[in-house]
PDB file of N, CA, C and O in Angstrom:
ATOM      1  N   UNK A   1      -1.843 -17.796   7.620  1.00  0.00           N
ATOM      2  CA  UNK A   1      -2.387 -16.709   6.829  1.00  0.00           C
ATOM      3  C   UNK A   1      -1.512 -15.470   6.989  1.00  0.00           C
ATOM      4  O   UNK A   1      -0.987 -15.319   8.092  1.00  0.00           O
ATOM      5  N   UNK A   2      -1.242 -14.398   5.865  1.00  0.00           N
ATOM      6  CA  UNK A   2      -0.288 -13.836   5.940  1.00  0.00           C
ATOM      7  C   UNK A   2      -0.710 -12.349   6.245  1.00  0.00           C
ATOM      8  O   UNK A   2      -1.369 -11.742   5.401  1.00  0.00           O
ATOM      9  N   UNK A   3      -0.348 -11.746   7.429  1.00  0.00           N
ATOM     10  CA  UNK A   3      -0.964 -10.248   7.774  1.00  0.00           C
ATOM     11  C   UNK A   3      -1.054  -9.308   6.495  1.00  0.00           C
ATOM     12  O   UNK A   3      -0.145  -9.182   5.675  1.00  0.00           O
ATOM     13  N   UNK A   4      -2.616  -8.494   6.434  1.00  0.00           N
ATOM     14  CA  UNK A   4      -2.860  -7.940   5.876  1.00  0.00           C
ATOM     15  C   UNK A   4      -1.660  -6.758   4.980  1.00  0.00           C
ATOM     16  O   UNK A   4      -1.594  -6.503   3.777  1.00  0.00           O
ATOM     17  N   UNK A   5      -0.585  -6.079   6.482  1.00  0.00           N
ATOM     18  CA  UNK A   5       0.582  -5.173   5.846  1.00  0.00           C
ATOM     19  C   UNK A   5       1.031  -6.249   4.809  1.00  0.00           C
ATOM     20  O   UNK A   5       0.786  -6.197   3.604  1.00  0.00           O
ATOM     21  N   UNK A   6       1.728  -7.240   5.457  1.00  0.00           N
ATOM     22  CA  UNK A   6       2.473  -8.100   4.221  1.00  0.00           C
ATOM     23  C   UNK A   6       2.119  -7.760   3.003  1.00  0.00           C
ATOM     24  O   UNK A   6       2.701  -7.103   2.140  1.00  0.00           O
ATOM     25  N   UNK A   7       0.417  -8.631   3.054  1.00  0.00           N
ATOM     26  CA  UNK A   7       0.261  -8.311   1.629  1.00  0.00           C
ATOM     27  C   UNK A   7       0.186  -6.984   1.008  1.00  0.00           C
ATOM     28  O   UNK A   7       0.354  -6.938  -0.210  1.00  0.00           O
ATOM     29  N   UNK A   8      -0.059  -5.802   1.707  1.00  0.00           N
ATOM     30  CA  UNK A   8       0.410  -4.951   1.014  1.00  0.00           C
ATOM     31  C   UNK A   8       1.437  -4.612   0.499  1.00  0.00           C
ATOM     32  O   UNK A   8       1.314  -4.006  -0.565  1.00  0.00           O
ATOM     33  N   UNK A   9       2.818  -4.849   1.016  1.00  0.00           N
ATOM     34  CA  UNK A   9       4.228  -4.612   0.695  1.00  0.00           C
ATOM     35  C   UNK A   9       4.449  -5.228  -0.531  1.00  0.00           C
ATOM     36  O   UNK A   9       5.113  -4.654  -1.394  1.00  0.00           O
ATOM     37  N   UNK A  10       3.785  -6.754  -0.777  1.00  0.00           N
ATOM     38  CA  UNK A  10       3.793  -8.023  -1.481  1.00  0.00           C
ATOM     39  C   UNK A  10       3.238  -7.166  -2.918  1.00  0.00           C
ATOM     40  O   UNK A  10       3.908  -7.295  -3.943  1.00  0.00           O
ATOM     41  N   UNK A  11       2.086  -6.362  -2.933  1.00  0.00           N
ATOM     42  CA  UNK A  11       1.634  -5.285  -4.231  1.00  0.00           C
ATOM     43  C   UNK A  11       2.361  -4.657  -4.512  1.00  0.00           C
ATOM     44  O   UNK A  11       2.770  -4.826  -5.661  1.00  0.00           O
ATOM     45  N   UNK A  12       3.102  -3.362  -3.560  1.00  0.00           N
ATOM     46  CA  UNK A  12       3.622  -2.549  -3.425  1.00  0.00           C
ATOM     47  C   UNK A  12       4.943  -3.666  -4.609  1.00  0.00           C
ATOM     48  O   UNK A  12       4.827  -3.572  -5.831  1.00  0.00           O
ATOM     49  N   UNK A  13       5.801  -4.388  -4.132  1.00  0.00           N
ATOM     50  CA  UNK A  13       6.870  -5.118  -4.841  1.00  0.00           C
ATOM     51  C   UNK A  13       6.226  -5.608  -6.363  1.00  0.00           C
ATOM     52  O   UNK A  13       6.875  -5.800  -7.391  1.00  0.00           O
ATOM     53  N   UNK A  14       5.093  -5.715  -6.219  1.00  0.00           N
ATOM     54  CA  UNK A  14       4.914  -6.218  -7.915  1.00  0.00           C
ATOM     55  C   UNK A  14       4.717  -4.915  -9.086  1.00  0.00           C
ATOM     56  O   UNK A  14       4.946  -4.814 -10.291  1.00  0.00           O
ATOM     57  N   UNK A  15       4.119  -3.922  -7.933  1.00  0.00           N
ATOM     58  CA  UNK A  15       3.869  -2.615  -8.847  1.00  0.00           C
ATOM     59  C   UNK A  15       5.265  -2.124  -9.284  1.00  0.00           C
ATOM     60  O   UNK A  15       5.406  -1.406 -10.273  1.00  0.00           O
ATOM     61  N   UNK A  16       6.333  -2.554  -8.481  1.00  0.00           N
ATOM     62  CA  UNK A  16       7.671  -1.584  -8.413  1.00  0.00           C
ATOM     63  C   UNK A  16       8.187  -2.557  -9.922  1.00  0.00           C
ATOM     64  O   UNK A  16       8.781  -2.018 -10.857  1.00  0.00           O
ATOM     65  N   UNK A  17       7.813  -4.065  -9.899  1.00  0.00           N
ATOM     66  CA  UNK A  17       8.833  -4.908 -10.865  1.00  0.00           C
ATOM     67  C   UNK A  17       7.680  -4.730 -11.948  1.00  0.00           C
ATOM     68  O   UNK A  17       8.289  -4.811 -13.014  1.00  0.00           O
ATOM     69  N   UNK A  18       6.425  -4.544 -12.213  1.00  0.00           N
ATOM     70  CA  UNK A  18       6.358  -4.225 -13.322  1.00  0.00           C
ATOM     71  C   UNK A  18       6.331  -2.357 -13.740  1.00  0.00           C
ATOM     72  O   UNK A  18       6.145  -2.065 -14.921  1.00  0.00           O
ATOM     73  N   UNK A  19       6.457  -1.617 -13.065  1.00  0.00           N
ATOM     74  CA  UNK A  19       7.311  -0.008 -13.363  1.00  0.00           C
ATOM     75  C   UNK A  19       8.904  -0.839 -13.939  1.00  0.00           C
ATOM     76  O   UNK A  19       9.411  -0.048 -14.734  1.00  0.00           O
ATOM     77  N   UNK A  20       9.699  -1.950 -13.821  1.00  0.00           N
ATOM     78  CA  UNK A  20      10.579  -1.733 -14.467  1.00  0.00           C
ATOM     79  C   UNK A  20      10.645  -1.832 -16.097  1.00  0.00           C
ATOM     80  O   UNK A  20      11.354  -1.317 -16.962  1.00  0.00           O
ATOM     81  N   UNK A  21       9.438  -2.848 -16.080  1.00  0.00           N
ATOM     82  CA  UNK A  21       9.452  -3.248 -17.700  1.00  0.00           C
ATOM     83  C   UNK A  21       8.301  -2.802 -18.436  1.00  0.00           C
ATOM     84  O   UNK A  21       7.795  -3.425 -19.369  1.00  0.00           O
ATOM     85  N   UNK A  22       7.735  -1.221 -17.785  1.00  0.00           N
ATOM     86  CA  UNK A  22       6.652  -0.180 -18.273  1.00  0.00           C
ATOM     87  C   UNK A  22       7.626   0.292 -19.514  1.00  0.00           C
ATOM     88  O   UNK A  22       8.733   0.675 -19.135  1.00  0.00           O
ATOM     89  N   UNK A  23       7.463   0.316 -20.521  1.00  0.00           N
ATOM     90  CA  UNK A  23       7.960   1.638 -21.445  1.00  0.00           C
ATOM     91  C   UNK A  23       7.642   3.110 -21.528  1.00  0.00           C
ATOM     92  O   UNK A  23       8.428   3.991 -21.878  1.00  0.00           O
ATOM     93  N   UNK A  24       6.281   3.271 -21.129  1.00  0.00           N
ATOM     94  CA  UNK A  24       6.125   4.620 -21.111  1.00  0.00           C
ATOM     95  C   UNK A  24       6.175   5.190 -19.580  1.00  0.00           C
ATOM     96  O   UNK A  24       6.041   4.551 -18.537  1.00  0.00           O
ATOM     97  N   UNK A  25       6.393   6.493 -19.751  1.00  0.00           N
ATOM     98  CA  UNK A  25       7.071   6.737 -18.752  1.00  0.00           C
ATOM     99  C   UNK A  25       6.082   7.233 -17.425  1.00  0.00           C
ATOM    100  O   UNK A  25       6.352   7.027 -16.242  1.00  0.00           O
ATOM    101  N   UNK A  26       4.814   7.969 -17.974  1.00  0.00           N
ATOM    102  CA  UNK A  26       3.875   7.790 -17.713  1.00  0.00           C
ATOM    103  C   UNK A  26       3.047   6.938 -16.870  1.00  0.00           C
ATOM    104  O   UNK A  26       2.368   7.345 -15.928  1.00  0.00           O
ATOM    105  N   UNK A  27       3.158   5.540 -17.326  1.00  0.00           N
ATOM    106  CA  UNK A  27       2.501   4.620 -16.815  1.00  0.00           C
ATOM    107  C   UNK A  27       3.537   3.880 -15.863  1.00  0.00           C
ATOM    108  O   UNK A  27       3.238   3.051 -15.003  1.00  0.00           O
ATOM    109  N   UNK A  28       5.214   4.481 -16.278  1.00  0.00           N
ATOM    110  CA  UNK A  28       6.199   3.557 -14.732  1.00  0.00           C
ATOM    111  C   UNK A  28       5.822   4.935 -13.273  1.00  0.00           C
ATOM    112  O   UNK A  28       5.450   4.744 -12.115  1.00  0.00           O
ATOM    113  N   UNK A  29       6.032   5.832 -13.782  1.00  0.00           N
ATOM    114  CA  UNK A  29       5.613   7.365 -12.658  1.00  0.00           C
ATOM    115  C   UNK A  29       4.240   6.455 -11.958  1.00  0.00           C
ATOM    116  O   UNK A  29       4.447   5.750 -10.970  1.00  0.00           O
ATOM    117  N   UNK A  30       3.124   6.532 -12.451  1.00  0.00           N
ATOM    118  CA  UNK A  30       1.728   5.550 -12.187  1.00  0.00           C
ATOM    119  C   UNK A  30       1.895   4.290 -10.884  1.00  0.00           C
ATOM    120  O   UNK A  30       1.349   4.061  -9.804  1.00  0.00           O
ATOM    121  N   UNK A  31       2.829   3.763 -11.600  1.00  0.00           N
ATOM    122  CA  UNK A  31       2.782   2.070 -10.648  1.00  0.00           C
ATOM    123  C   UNK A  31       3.876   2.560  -9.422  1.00  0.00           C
ATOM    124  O   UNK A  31       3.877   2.136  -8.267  1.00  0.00           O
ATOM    125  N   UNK A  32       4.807   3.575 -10.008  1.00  0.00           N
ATOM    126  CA  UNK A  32       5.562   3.747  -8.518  1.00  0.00           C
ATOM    127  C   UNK A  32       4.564   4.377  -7.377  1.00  0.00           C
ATOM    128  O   UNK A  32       4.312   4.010  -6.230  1.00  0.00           O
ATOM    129  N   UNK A  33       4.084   5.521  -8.202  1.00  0.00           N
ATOM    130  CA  UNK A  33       2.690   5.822  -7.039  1.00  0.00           C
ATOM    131  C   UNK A  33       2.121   5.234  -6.390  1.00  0.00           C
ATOM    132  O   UNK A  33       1.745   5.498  -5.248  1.00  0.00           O
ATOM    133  N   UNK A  34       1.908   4.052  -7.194  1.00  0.00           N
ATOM    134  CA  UNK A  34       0.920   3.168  -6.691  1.00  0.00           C
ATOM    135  C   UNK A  34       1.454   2.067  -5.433  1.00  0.00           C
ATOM    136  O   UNK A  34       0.950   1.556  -4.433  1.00  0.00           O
ATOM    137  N   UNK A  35       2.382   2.049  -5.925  1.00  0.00           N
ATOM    138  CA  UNK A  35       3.773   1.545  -4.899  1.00  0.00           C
ATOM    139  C   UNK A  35       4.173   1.995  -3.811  1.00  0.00           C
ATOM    140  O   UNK A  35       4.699   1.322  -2.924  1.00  0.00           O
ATOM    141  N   UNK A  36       3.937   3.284  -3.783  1.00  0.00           N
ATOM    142  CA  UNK A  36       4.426   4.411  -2.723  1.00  0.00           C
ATOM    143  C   UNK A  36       3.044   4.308  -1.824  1.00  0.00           C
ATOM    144  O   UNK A  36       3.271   4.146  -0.624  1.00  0.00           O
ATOM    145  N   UNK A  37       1.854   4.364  -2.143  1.00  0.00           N
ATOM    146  CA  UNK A  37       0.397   4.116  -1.672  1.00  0.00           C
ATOM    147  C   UNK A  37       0.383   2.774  -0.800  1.00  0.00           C
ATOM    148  O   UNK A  37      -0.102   2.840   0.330  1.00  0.00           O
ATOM    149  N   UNK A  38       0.753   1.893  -1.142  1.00  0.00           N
ATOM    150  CA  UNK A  38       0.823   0.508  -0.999  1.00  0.00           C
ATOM    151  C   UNK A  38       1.660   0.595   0.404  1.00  0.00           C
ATOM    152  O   UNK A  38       1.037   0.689   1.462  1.00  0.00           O
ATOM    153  N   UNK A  39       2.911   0.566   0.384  1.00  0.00           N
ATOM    154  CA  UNK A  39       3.640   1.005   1.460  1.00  0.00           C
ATOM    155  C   UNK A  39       3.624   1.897   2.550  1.00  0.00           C
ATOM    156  O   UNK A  39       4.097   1.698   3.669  1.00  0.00           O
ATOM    157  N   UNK A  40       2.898   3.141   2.027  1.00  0.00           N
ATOM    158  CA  UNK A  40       2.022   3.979   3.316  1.00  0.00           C
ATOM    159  C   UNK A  40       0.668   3.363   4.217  1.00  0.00           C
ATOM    160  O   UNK A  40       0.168   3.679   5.297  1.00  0.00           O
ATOM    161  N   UNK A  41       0.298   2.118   2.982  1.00  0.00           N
ATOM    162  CA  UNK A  41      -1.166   1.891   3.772  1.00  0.00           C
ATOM    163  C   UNK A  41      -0.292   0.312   4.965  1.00  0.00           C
ATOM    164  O   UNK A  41      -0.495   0.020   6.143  1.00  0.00           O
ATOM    165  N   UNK A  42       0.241  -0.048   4.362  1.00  0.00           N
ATOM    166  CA  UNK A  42       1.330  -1.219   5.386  1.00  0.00           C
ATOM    167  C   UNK A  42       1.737  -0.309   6.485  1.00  0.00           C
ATOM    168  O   UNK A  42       1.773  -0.629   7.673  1.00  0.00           O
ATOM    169  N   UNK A  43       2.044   0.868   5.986  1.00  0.00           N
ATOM    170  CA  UNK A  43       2.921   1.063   7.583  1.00  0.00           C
ATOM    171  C   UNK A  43       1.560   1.895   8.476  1.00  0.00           C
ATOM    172  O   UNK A  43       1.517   2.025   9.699  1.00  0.00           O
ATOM    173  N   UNK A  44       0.592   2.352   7.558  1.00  0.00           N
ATOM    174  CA  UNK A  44      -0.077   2.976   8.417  1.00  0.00           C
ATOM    175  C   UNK A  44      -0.544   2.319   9.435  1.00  0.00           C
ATOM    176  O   UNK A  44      -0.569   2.592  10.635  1.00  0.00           O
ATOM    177  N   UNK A  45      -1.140   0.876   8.468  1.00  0.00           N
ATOM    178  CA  UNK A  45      -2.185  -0.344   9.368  1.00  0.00           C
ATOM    179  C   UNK A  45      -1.282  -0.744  10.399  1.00  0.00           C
ATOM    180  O   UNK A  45      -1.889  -0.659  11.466  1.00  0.00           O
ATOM    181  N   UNK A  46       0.382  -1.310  10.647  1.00  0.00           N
ATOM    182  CA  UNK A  46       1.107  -1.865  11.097  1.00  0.00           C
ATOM    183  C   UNK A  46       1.000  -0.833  12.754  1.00  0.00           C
ATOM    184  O   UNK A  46       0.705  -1.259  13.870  1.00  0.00           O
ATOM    185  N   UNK A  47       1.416   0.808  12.280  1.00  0.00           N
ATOM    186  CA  UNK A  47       1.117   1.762  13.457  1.00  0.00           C
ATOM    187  C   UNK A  47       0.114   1.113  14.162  1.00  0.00           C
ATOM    188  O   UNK A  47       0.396   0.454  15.164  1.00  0.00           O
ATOM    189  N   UNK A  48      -1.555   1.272  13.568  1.00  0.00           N
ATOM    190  CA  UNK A  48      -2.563   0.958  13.909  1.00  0.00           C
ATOM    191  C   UNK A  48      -2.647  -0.234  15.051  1.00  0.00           C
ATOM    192  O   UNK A  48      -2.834  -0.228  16.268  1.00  0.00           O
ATOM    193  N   UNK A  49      -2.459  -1.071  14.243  1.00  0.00           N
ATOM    194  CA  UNK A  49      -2.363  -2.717  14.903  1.00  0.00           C
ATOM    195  C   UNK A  49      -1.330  -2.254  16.489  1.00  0.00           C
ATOM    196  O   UNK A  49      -1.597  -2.515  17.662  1.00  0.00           O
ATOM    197  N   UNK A  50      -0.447  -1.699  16.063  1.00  0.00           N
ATOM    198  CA  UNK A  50       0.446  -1.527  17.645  1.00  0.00           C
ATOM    199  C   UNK A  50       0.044  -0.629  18.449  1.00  0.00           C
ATOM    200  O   UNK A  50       0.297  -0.857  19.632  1.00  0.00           O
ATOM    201  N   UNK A  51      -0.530   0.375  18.201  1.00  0.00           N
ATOM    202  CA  UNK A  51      -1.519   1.273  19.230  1.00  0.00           C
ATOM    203  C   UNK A  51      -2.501   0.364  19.639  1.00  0.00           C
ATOM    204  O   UNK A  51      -2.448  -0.180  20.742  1.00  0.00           O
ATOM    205  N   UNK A  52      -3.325   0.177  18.892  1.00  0.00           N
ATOM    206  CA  UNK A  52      -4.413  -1.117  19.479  1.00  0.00           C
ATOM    207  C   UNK A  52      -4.031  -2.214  20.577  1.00  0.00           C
ATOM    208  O   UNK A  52      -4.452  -2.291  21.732  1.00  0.00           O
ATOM    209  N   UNK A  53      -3.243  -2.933  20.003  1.00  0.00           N
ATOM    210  CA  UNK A  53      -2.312  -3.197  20.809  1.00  0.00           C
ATOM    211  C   UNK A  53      -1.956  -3.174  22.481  1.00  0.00           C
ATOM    212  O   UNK A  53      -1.975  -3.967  23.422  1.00  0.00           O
ATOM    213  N   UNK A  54      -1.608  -1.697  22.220  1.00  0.00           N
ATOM    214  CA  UNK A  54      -0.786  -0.949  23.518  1.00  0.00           C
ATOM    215  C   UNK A  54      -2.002  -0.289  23.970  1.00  0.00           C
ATOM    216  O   UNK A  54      -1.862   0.694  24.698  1.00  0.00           O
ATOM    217  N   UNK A  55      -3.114  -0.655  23.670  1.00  0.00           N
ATOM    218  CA  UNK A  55      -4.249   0.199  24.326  1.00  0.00           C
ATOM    219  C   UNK A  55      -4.167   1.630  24.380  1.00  0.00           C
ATOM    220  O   UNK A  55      -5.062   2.085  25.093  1.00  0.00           O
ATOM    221  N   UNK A  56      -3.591   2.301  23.998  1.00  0.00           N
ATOM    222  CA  UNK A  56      -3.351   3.685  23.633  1.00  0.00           C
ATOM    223  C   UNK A  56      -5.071   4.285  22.636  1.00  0.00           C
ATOM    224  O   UNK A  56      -5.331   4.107  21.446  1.00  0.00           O
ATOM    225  N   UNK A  57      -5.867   4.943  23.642  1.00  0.00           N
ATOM    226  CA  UNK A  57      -6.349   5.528  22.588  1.00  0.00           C
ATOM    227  C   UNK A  57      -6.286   6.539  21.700  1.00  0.00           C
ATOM    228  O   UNK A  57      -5.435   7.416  21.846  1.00  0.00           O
ATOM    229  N   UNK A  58      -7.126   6.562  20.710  1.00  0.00           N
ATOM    230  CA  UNK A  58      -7.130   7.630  19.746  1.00  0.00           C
ATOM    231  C   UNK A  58      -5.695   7.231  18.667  1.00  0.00           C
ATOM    232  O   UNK A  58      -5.593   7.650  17.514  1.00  0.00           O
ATOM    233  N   UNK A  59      -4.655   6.320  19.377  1.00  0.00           N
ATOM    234  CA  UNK A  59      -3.931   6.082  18.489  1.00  0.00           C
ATOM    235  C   UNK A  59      -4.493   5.149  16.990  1.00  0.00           C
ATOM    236  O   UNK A  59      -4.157   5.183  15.806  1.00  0.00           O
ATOM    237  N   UNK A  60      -5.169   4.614  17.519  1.00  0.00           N
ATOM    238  CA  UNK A  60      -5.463   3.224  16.081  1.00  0.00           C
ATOM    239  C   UNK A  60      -6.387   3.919  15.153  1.00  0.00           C
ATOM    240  O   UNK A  60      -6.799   5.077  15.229  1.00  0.00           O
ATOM    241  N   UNK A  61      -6.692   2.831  14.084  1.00  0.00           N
ATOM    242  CA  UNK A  61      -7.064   3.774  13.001  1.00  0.00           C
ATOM    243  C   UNK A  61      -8.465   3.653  12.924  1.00  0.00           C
ATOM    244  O   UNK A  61      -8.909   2.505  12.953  1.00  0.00           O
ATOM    245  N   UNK A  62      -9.467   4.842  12.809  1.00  0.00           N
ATOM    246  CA  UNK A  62     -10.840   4.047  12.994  1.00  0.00           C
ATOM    247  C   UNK A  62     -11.422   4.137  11.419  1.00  0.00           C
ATOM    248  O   UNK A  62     -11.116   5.015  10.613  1.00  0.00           O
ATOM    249  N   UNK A  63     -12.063   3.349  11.250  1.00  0.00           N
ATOM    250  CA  UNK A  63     -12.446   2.596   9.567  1.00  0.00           C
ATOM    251  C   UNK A  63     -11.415   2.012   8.813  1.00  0.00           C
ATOM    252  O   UNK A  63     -10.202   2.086   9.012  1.00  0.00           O
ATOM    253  N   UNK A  64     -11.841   1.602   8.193  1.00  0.00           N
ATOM    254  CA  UNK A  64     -11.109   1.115   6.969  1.00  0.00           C
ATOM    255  C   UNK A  64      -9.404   2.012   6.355  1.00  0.00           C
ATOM    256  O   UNK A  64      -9.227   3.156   5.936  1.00  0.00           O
ATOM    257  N   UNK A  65      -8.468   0.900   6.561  1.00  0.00           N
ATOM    258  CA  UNK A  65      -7.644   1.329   5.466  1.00  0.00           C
ATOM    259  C   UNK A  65      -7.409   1.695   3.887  1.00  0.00           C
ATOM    260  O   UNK A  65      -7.284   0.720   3.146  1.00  0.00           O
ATOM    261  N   UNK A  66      -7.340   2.937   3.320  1.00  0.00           N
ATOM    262  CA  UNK A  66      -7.668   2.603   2.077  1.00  0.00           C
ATOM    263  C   UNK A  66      -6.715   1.780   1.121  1.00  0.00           C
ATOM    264  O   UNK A  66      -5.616   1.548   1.624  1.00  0.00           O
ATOM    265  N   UNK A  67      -6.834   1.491   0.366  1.00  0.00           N
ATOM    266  CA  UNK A  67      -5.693   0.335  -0.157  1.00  0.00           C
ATOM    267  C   UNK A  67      -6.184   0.460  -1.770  1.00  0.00           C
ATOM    268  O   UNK A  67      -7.250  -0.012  -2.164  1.00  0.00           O
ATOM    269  N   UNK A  68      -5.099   1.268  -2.747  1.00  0.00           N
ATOM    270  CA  UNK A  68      -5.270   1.521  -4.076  1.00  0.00           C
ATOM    271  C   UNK A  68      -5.974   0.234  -4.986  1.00  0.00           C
ATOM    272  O   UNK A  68      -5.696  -0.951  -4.802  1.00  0.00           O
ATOM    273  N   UNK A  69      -6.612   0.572  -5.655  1.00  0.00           N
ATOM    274  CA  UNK A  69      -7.323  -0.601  -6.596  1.00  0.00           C
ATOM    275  C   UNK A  69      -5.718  -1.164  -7.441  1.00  0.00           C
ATOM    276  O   UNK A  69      -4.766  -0.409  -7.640  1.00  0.00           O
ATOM    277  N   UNK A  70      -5.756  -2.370  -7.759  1.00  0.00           N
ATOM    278  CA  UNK A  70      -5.171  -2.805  -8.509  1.00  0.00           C
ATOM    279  C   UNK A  70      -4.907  -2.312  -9.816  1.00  0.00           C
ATOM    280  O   UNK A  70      -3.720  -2.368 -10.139  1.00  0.00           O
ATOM    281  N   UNK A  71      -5.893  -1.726 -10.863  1.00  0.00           N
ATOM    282  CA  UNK A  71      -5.845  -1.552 -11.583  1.00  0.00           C
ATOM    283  C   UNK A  71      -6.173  -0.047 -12.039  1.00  0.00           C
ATOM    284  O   UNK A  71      -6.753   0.352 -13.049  1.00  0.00           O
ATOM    285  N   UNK A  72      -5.554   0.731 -10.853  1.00  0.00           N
ATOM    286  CA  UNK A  72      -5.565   2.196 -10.854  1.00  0.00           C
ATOM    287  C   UNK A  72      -4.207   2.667 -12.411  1.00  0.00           C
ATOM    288  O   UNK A  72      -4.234   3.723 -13.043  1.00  0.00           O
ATOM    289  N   UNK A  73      -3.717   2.104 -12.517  1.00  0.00           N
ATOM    290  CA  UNK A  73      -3.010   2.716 -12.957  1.00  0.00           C
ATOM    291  C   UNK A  73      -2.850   2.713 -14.743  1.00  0.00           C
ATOM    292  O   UNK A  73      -2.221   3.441 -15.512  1.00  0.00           O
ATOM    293  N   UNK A  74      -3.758   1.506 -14.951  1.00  0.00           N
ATOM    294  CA  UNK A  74      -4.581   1.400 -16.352  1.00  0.00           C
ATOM    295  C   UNK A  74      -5.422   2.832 -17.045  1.00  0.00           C
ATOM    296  O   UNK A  74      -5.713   3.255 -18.164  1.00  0.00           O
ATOM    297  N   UNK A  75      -5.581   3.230 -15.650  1.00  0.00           N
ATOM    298  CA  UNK A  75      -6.846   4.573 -15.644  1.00  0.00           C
ATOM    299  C   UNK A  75      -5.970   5.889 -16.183  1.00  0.00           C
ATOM    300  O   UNK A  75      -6.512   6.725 -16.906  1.00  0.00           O
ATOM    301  N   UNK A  76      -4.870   5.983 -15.861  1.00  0.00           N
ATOM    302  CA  UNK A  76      -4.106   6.745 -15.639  1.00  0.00           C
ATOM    303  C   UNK A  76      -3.586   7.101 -17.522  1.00  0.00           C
ATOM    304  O   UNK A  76      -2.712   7.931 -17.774  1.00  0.00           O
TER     305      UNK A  76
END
């Protein structure tokens, strides 16, 4: 089973390849965001997971990661 970051990066890469074949410009600005979101919530959780980890408190993340809806950028 493939760690949760992965699959974020794994979005993050599909949002980036369809921003290439967006025409409006609008909606490629949108999916890179959404891309850029995607990749902050991977590295945030990844931090997380290694403080936890290292028993370090106060380092890890407490609740939920947020992780952009898929289809945020339809909205847009």
């Amino acid at each position: 089973m493939r760690r949760r970051a992965d699959l974020l990066r794994a979005h993050a890469q599909n949002a980036k390849r369809m921003a290439k074949v967006t025409r409006r410009k609008h909606d490629r600005d949108a999916l890179l965001s959404i891309a850029i979101d995607w990749l902050n919530a991977a590295e945030r959780l990844e931090r997380s997971e290694a403080a936890a980890a290292s028993g370090e408190p106060g380092q890890a993340i407490q609740g939920p990661v947020h992780i952009p809806p898929r289809n945020e950028a339809r909205r847009v």
